[in-house]
C-alpha positions in Angstrom: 49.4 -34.0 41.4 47.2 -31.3 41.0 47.2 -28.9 44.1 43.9 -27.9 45.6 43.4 -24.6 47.0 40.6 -23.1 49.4 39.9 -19.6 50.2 39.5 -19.1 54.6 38.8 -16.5 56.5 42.1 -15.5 58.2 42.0 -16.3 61.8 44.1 -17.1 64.9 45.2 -21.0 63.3 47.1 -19.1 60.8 49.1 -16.6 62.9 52.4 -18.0 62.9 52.4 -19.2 59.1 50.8 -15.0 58.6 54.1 -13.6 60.0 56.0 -16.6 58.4 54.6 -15.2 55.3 55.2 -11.4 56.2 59.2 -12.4 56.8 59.4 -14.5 53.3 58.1 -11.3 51.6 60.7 -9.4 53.2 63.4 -11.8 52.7 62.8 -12.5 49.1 60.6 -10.1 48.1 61.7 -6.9 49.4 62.6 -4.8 45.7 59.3 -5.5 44.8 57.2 -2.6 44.3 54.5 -4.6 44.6 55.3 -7.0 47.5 52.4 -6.2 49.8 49.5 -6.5 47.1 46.3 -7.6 48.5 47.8 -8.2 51.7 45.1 -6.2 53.5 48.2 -4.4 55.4 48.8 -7.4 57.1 52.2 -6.4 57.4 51.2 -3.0 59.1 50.0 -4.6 62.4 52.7 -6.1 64.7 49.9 -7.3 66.7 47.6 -10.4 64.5 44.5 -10.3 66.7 44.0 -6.2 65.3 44.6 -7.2 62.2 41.9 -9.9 62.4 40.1 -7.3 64.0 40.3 -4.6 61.5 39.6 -7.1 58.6 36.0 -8.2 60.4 35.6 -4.5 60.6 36.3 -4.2 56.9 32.7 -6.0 56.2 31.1 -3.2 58.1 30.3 0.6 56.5 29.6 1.8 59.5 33.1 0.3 61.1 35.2 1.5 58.3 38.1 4.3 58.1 37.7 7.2 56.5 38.5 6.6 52.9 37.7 3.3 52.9 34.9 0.4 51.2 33.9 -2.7 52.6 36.1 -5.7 52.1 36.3 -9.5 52.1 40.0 -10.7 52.7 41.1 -14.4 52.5 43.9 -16.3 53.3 44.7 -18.9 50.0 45.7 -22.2 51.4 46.6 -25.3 49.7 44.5 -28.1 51.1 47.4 -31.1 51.0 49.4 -29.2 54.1 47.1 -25.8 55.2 50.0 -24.0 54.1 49.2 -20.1 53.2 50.5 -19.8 49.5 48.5 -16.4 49.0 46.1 -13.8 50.0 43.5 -11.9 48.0 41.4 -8.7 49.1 37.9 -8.4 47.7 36.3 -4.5 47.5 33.0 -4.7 48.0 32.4 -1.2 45.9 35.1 0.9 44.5 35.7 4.5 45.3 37.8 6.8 42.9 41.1 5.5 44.0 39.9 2.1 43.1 38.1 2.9 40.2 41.3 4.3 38.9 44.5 2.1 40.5 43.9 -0.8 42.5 40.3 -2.5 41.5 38.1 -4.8 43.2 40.7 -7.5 44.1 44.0 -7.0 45.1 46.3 -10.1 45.4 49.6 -11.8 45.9 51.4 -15.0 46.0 54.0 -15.6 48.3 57.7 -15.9 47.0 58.4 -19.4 47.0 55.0 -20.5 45.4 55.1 -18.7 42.7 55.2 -20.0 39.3 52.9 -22.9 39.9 49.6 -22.0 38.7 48.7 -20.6 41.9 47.9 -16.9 40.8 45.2 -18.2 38.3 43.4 -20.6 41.2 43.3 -17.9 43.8 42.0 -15.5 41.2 39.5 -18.1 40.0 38.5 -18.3 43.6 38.1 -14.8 44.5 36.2 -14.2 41.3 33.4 -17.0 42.7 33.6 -14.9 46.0 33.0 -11.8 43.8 29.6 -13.8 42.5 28.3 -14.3 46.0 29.0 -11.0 46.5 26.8 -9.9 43.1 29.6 -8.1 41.9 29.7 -9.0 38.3 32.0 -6.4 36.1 34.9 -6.5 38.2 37.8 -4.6 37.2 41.3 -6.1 38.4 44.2 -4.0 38.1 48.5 -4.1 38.0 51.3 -2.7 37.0 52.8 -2.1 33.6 55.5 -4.0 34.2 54.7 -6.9 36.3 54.1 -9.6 33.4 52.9 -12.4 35.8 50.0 -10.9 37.1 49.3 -9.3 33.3 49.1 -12.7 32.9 47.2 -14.0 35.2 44.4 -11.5 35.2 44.4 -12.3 31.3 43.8 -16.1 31.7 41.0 -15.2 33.8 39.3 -13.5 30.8 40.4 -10.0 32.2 40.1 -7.5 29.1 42.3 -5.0 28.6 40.5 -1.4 29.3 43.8 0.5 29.4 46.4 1.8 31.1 46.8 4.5 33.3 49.6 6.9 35.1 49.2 6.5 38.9 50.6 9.4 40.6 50.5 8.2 43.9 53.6 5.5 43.4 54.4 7.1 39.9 54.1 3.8 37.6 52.1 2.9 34.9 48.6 0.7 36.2 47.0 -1.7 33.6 43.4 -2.0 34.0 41.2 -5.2 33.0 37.5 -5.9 33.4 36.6 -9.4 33.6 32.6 -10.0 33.5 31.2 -12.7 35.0 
């Protein structure tokens, strides 16, 4: 059966399955470097309704912190059970630390879903989102080493650009541009 996924708006339906997913990363993600990709720092905020808060301030310039762009983040939720299998953050612009190491979209797929396509699908999705959004050369990045989401980014016609020496957590970055 092929698994449908949607892209939502976090909000307070998914509390519960957010800090669900916050504890799986923790439990079975924890050596990770990259565990808390795209996660909007979800995992920052012990209270949900300021991170909802801070996320609807995300779409606003004039709302943002200092050092940050406007942003679209999503739950990913698979449509048989409304169960959160991902979440993908959407930059608006990029500044130079996002021109350089992180991109337009960051994303992740919890633990236990992995390996089923769903990296791919909730790219796919956030690249329509990226459309709506008139961003059109979007540049994706990840690390050197993490062959899954090398992968993804690839099947989703990302095109090597090249790879660069991130200082700030001292790893290799791989940087694609996919043009839609």
């Amino acid at each position: 059966m092929k698994e449908e996924l949607m892209l939502i708006i976090p909000n307070k339906e998914y509390m519960n399955q957010a800090k669900e997913l916050i504890k799986e990363t923790i439990e079975l993600d924890n050596d990770n470097p990259d565990k808390w990709a795209g996660f909007s720092r979800l995992n920052e905020f012990e209270n949900y309704d300021e991170w909802l808060q801070k996320i609807a301030d995300e779409l606003h310039q004039e709302k943002l912190e200092p050092g940050r762009v406007t942003a679209s983040t999503y739950f990913t939720i698979r449509k048989n059970d409304n169960r959160i299998v991902g979440i993908i953050n959407i930059r608006h612009e990029l500044n130079d630390y996002l021109l350089n190491y992180a991109g337009h979209i960051g994303y992740s797929i919890r633990p236990t879903e992995r390996r089923k396509g769903y990296g791919k699908k909730q790219l796919l999705l956030g690249l329509e989102k990226c459309l709506d959004l008139n961003i059109k050369d979007i540049l994706v990045t990840c690390r050197k080493n993490n062959i899954g989401s090398a992968k993804t980014i690839e099947s989703c016609n990302g095109k090597l650009e090249n790879i660069i020496y991130n200082p700030h957590d001292e790893d290799n970055h791989k940087r694609y541009w996919i043009k839609l």
